[in-house]
DSSP file (Angstrom, degrees, kcal/mol; ACC not computed):
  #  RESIDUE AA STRUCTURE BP1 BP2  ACC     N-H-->O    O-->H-N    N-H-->O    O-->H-N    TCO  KAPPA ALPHA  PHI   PSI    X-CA   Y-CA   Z-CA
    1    1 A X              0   0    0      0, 0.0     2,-0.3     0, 0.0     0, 0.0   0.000 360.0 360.0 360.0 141.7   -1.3   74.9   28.4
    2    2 A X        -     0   0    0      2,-0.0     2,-0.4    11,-0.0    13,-0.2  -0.880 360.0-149.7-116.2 145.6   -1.0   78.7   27.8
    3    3 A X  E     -A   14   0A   0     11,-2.0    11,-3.4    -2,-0.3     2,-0.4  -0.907  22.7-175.9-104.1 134.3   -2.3   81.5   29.9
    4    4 A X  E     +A   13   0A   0     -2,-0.4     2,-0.3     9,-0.2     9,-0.2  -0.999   5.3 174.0-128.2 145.5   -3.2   84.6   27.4
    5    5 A X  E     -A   12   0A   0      7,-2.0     7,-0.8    -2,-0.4     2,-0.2  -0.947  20.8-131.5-137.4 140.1   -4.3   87.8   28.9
    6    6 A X  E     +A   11   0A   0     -2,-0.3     2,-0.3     5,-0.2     5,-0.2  -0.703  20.8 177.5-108.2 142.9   -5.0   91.2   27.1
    7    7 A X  E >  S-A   10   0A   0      3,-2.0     3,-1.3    -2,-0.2    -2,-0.0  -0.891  71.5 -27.2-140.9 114.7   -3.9   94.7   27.7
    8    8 A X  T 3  S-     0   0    0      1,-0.3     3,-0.1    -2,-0.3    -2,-0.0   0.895 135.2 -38.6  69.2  42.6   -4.5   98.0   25.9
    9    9 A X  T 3  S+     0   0    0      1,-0.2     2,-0.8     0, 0.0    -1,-0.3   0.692 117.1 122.8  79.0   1.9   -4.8   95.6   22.4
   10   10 A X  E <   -A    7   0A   0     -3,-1.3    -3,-2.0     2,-0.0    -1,-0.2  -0.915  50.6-156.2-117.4 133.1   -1.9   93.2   23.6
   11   11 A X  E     -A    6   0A   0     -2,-0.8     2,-0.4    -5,-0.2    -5,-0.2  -0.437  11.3-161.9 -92.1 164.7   -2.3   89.8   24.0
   12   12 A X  E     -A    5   0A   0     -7,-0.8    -7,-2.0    -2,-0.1     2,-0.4  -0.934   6.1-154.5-147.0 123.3    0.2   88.4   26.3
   13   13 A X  E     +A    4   0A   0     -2,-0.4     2,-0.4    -9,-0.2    -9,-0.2  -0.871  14.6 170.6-109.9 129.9    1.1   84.5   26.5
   14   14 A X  E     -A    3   0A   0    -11,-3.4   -11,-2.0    -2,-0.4     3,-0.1  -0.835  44.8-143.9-141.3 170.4    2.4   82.3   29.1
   15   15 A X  S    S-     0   0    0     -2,-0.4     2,-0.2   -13,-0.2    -1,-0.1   0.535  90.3  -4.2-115.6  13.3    3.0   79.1   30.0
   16   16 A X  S  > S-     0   0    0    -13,-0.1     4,-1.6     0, 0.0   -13,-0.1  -0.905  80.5 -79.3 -82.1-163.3    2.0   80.0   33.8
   17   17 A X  T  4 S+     0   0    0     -2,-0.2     4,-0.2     1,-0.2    -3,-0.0   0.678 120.1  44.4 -86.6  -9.3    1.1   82.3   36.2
   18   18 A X  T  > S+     0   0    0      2,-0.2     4,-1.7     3,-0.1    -1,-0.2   0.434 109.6  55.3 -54.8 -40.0    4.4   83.8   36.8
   19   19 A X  H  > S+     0   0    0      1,-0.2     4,-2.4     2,-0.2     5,-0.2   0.958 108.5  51.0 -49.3 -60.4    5.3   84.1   33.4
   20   20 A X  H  X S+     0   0    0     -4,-1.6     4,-1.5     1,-0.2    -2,-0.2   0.660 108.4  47.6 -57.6 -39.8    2.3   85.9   33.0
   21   21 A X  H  > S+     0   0    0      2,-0.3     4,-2.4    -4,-0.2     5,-0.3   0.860 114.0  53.1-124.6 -65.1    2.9   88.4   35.9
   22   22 A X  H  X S+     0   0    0     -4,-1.7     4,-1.9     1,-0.3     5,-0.3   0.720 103.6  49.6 -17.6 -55.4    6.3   88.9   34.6
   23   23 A X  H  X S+     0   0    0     -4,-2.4     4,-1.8     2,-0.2    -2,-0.3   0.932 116.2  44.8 -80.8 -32.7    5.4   89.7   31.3
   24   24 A X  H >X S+     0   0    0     -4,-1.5     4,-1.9     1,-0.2     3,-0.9   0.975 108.8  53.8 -66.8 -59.8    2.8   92.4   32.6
   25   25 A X  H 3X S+     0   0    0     -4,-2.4     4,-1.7     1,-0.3    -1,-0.2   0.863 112.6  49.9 -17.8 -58.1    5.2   94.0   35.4
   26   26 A X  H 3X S+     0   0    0     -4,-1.9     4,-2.6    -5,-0.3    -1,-0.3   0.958 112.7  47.0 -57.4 -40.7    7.8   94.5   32.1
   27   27 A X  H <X S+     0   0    0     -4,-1.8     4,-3.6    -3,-0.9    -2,-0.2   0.955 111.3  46.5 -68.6 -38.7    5.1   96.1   30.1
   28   28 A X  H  < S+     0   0    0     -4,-1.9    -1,-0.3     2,-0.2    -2,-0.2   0.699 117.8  45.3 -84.8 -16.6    3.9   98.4   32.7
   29   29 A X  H  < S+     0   0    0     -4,-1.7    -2,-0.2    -5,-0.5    -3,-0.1   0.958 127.9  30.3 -73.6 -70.8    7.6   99.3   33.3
   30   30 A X  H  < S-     0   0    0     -4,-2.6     2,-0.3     1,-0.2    -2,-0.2   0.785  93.6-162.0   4.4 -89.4    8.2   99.6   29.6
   31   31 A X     <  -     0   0    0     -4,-3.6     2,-0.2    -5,-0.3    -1,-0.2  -0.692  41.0 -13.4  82.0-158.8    5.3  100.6   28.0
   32   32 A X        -     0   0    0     -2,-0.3     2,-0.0    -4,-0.1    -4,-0.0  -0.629  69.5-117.9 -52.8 123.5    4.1  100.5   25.1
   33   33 A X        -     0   0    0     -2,-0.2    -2,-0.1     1,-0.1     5,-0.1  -0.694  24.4-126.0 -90.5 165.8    6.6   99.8   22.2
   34   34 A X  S    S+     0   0    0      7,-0.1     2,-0.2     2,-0.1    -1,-0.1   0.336  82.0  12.5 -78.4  14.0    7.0  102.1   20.0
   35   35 A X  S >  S-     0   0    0      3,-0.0     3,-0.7     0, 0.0     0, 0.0  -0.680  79.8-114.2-116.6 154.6    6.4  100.9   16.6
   36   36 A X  T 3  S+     0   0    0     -2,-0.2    -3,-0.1     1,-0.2    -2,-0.1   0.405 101.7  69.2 -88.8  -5.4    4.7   97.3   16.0
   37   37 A X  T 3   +     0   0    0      1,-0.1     2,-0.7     2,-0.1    -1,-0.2  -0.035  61.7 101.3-129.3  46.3    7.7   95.9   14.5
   38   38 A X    <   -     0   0    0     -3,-0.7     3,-0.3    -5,-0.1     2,-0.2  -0.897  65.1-134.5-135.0 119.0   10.1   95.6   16.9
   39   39 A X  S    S+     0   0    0     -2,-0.7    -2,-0.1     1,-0.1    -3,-0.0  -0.449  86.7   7.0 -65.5 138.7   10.6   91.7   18.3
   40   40 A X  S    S+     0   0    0     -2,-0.2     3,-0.2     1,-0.1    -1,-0.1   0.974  71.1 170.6  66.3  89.2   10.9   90.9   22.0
   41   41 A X  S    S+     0   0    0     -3,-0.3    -2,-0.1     1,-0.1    -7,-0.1   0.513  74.4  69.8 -81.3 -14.8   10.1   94.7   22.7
   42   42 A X  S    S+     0   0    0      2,-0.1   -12,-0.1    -9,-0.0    -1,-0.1   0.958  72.3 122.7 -60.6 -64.2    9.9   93.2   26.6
   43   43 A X        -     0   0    0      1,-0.2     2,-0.6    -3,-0.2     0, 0.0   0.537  50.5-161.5 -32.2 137.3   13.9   92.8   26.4
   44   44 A X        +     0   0    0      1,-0.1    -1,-0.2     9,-0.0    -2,-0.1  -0.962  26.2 156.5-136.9 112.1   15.5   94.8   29.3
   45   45 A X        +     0   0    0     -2,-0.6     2,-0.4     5,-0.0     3,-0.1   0.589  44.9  79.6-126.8  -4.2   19.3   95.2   28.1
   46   46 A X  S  > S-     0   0    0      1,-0.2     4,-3.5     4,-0.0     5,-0.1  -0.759  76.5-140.1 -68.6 130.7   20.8   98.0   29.7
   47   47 A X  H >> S+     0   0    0     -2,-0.4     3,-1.4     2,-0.2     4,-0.7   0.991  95.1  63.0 -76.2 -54.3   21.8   96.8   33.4
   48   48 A X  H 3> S+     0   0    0      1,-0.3     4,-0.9     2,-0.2     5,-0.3   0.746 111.7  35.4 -54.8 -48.7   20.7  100.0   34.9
   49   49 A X  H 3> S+     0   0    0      2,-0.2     4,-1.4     3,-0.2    -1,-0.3   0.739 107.4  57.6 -76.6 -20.7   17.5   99.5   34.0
   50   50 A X  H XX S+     0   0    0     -4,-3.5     3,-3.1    -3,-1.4     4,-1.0   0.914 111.6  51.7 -56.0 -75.6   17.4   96.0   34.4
   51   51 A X  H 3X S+     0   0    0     -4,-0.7     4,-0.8     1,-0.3    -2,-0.2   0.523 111.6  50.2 -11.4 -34.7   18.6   97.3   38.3
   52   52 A X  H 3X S+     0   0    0     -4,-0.9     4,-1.3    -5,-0.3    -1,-0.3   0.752 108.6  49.3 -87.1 -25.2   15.6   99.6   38.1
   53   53 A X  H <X S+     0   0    0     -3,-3.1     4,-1.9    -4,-1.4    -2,-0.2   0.958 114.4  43.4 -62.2 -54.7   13.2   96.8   37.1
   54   54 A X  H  X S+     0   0    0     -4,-1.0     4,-4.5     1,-0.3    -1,-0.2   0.951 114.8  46.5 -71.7 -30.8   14.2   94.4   39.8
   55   55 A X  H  < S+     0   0    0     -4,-0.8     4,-0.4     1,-0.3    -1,-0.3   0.845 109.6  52.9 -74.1 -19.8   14.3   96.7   42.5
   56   56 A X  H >< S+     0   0    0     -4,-1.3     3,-0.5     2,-0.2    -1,-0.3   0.852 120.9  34.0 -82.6 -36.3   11.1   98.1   41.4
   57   57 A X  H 3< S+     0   0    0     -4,-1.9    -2,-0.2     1,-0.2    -3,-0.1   0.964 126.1  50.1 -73.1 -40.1    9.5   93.9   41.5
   58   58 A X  T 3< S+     0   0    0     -4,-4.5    -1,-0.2    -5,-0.1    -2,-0.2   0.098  78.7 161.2 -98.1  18.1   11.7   93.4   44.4
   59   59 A X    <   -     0   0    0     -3,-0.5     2,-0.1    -4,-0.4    -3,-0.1  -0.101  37.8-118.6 -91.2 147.7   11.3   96.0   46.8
   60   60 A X              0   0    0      1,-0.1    -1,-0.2    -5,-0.1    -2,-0.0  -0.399 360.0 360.0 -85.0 114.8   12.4   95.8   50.6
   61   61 A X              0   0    0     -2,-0.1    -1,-0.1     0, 0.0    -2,-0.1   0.600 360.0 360.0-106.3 360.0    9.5   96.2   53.4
């Protein structure tokens, strides 16, 4: 079973709800990409910004 949910004309597919959550959190970190023709545009591969990503998901109360 797949979960798809749409955002600002992107569909976004998952195979839960965590997946799902994931993939929005990246997008809204992200953005947009810029051009349509660039695969896994989600991809975080500089570690400082992966660093900024988690701390931003993960943050300390």
């Amino acid at each position: 079973m797949s979960l798809v949910r749409g955002k600002n004309g992107y569909k976004f597919i998952a195979s839960n709800p965590i997946e799902l959550l994931g993939l929005a959190k990246i997008y809204e970190f992200k953005g947009e990409p810029k051009t349509d023709e660039i695969p896994y545009w989600w991809r975080v591969i500089d570690e400082k910004v992966r660093d900024k990503l988690i701390e931003k998901l993960f943050l300390d109360d």
